[in-house]
N, C-alpha and C positions, 0 to 999 in steps of 0.2 A: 126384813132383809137379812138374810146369813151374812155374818161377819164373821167367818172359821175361816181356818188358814192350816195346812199339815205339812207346809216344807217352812224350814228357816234355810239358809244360805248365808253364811258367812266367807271375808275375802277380803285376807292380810294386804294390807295398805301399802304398796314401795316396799313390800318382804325384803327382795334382798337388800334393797338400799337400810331399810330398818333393820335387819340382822346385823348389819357391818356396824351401826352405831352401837347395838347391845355387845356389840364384841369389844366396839374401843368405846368407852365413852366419851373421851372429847371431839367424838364426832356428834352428840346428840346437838339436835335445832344446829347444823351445818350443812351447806349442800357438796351431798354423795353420790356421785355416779360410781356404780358397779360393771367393770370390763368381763368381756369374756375373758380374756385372758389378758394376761401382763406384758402385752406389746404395746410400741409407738403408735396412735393412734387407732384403738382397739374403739369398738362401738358399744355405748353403755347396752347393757340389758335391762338396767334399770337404773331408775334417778330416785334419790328421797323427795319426800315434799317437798322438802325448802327448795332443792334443783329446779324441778315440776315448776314452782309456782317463776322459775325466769325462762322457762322454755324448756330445758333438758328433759327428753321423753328414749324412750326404747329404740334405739336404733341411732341416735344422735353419737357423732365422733367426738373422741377428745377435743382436739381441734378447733370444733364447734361448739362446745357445751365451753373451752372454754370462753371465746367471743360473747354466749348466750350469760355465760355464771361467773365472773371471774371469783376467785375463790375458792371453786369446786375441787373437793375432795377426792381423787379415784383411788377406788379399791377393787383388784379382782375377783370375782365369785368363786369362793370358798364353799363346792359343793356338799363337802362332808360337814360341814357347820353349820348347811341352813338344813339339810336333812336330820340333825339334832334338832334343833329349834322346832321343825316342824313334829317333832313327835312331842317336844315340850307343850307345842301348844293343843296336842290332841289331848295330851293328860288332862291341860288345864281343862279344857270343853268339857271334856268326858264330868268333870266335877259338877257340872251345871245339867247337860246334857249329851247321850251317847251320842255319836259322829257316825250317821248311817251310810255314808258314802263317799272317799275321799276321791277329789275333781282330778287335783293339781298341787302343787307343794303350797299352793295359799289358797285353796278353794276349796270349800267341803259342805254338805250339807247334812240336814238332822232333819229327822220325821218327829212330827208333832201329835200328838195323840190324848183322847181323854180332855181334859179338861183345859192343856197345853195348849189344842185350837180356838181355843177365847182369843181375839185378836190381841185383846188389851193385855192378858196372861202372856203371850206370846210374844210380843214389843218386849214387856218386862224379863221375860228369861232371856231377850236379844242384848238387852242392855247388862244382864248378869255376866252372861257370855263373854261379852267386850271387857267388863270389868276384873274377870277372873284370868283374861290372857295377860291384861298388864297388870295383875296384881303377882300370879303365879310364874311368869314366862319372863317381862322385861316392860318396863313404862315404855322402848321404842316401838311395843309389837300392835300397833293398832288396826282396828278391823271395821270392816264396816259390815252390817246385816240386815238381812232382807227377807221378811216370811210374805208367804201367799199359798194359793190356794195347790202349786204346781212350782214342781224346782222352775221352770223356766222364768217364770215369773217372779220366782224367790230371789233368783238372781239378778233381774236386771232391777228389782227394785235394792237389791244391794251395791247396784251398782249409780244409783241417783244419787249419794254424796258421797265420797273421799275427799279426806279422812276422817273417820268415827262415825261415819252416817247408819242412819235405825229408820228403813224406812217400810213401808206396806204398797201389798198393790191385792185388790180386787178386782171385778167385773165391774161394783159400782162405782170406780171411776176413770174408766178402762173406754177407748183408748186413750181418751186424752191425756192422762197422766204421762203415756208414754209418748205419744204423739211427736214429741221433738227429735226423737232420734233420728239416727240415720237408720236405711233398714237392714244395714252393715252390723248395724250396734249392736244386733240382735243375735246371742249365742244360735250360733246357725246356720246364719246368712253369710255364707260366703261372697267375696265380690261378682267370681262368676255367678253365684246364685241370685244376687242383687241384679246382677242383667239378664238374666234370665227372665226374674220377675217384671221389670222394665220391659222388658220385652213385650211381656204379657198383658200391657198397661197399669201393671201395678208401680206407683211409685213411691208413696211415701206407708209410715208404718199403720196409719188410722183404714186405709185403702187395705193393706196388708191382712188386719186383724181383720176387718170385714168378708175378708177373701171366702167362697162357698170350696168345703171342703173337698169335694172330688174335683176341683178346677186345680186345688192348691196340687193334689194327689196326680196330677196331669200336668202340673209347671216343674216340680221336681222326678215324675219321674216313677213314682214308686208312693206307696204308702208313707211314707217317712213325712211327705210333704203335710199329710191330712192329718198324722197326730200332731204335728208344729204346730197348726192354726186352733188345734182343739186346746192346745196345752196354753197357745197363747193366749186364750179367752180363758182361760180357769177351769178347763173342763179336767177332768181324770184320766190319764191315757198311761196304759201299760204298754212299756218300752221292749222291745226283747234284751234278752241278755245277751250280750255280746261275745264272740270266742276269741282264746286265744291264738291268733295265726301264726305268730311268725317273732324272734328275736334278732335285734340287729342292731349294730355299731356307724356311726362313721366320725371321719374325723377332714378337716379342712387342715391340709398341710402346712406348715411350720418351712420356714425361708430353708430350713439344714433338709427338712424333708423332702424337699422338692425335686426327687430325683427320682430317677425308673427304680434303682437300689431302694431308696428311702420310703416307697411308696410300696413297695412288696412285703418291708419290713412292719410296716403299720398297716397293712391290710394282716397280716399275721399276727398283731401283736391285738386287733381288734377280734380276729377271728377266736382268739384263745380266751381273751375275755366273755365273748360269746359264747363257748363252748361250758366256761365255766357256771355260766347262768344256766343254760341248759341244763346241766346236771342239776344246780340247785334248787331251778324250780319243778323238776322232776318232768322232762317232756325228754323225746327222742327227736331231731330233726327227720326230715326226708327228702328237703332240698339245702344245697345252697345257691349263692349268686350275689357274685362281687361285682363290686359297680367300681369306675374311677370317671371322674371328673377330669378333662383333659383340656390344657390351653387350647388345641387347634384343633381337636375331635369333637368337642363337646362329651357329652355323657355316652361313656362304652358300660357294655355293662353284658358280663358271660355267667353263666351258669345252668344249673337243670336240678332233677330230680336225683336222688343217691337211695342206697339203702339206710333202713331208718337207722340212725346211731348220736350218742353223745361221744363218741371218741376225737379225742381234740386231734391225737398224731394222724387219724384217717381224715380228719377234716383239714389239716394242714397239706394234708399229700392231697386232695382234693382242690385246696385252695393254688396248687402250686401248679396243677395242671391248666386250670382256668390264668391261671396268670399265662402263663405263657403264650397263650394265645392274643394277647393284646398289643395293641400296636408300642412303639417305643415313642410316642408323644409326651411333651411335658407335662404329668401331673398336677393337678391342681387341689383334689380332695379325693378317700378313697372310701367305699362304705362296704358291709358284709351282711347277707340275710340269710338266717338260720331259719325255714318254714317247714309247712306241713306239718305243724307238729303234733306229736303223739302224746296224751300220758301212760306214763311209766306203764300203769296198771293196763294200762291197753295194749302194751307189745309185745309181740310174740319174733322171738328169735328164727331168723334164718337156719330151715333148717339143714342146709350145709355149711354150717358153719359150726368150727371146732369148738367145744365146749371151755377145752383149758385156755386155747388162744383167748376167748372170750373174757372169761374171769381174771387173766392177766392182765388184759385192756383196763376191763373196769376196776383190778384191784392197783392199777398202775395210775390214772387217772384220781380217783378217790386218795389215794396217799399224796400226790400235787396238791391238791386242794386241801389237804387238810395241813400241810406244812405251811403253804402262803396263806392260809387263814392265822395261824399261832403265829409264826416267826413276821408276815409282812410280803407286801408284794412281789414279787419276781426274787422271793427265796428260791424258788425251783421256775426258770423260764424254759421255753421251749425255743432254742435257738437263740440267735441274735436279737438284741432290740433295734430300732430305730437309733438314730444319729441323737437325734433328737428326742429329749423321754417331755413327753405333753403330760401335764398333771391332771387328774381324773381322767383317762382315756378309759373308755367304758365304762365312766360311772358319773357321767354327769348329768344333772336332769332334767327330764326333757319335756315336753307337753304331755302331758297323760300319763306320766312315767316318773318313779320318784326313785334310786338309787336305794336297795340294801346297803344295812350296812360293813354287807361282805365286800361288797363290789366295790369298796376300799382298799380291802388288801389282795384283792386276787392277781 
């Protein structure tokens, strides 16, 4: 019987509760909740181990964590210092092995190859792995690893012990090994997706894996559902590659923000930040569309299609039209989406549109950006700020999304 394996997956343990003790250390072996932000009764995003093992998990309030911890330590997440860390720890990996695909700021995996898919070879470069982040990075940075035959599989056997777990998963002991989960547990299985399945009379994960593939292809929907069940049993299944749609901000309002003023001011102050990614990452929008979250409206949300452009002044005078069409309801959070996107290499200018106006745009644009890049954030703003200045506003991060480390000073 094959015992080969071509993914590892590795997946930093309480990251940012662990980065906050590599920063101070008399917080190492102490329990650390990490706040979104630095308010009265902020909800951890994260707990360290020691938090974890009295209850303290993602989503728990001060309040609570303290009843659950007394003792607990709260620190705010310091986006620009776990996006350090994480590239600290790609160096370290990369000394062990190249990082073929990064998830999420603690999630990442590597292809195995050659003689690397020996199970027992591959456990041993997992356990090198682990050894090289706390040797080269910080003793708080631990990890746990999971090889198999399929990322999907690589990862939820990485996910069978925290913290410092080295585990394997193949077919020969499949499903039982996994069998206990929920079928939530499972990178993919949304809750709706979970009643869907239910629906379907699938209820647990051994029912799940067993699933016949054009049934699975029939419960979700779409092809997506048949490579899930093929990847879940170990088979080889090529993914497509995914494009990029769309870049966008938002931000949950701050007590001073909470105003029809304060809410225009941070839909602008989000929009420019966007504006400045766009340039960076070299695409042209073709829509916008600003959303606000409102106490008595729920979610309003105006926008359309524009001509393609990175120009931040045209996309404010853009943004200020769609504002005014919105009711005067109390705001509660505002968000901005920059879609359609183009690359660079791909646009073709308007052609009535003035040559010199244009180059003025972009050489007006381009010299902003490169001043709050050298001198520091809002050396050159556009307009008023917000009442209220939220730290990391467009640069903190987010699922699938990890902060440049421009998108500090812009």
């Amino acid at each position: 019987m094959s015992r080969k394996v071509s993914t590892l997956f590795f997946d930093m343990n309480s990251f940012y509760a662990s980065v906050a003790q590599a920063v101070e250390p008399a917080l190492m072996d102490r329990p650390v909740g990490v706040l979104t932000t630095d308010a009265p009764n902020a909800a951890c995003i994260a707990a360290s181990i020691e938090a974890k093992r009295c209850g303290v998990k993602m989503g728990t309030r001060q309040d609570e964590a303290r009843q659950l911890c007394p003792g607990i330590v709260f620190r705010p997440v310091k986006h620009d210092v776990c996006v350090t860390f994480h590239h600290a720890i790609l160096r370290a990996v990369d000394t062990v092995l190249p990082v073929d695909r990064v998830w999420s700021i603690d999630e990442c995996s590597c292809r195995l190859t050659g003689s690397q898919q020996d199970l027992t070879t591959a456990l041993e470069i997992g356990r090198n792995l682990q050894r090289a982040i706390l040797r080269l990075v910080h003793p708080a940075l631990r990890s746990s690893v999971g090889v198999a035959p399929t990322r999907l599989l690589a990862k939820l056997a990485a996910g069978l012990e925290k913290p410092g777990g080295l585990h394997w998963l193949l077919p020969e002991i499949l499903p039982d090994r996994i069998a206990h989960l929920a079928m939530d547990d499972l990178p993919g299985v949304s809750g709706r997706m979970r009643a869907r399945l239910e629906a379907a009379g699938i209820m647990d994960v051994a029912t799940l894996y067993a699933l016949d593939a054009k049934q699975a292809r029939a419960i979700w929907g779409s092809v997506t559902g048949e490579r899930f069940v093929r990847e879940l049993r170990g088979e080889d299944v090529e993914w497509p590659q995914t494009k990029r749609g769309m870049i966008g901000h938002g931000q949950v309002l701050t007590a001073r923000n909470k105003t029809v003023e304060g809410a225009r001011l941070v839909g602008r102050r989000l929009l420019v930040k966007a504006a400045a990614r766009l340039r960076r990452e070299g695409f042209y929008a073709g829509s916008l569309h600003v959303g606000v979250k409102c106490a008595r409206a729920g979610h309003l949300s105006y926008g359309g299609e524009i001509g393609f452009t990175q120009d931040t002044i045209f996309l404010l005078e853009t943004f200020d039209r769609y504002w005014a069409r919105f009711p005067r309801y109390w705001p509660l959070a505002v968000n901005v989406n920059l879609g359609g996107l183009l690359p660079e290499a791909e646009y073709m200018p308007d052609i009535f549109a003035v040559p010199e106006a244009m180059a003025r745009s972009r050489n007006l644009n381009a010299a902003v950006d490169r001043l709050n890049q050298r001198f520091g954030q809002d050396t050159i703003r556009y307009g008023q700020l917000p009442p209220h200045h939220v730290p990391y506003t467009g640069a903190k991060i987010a699922f699938g999304r990890i902060p440049d480390f421009e998108d500090f000073r812009e």
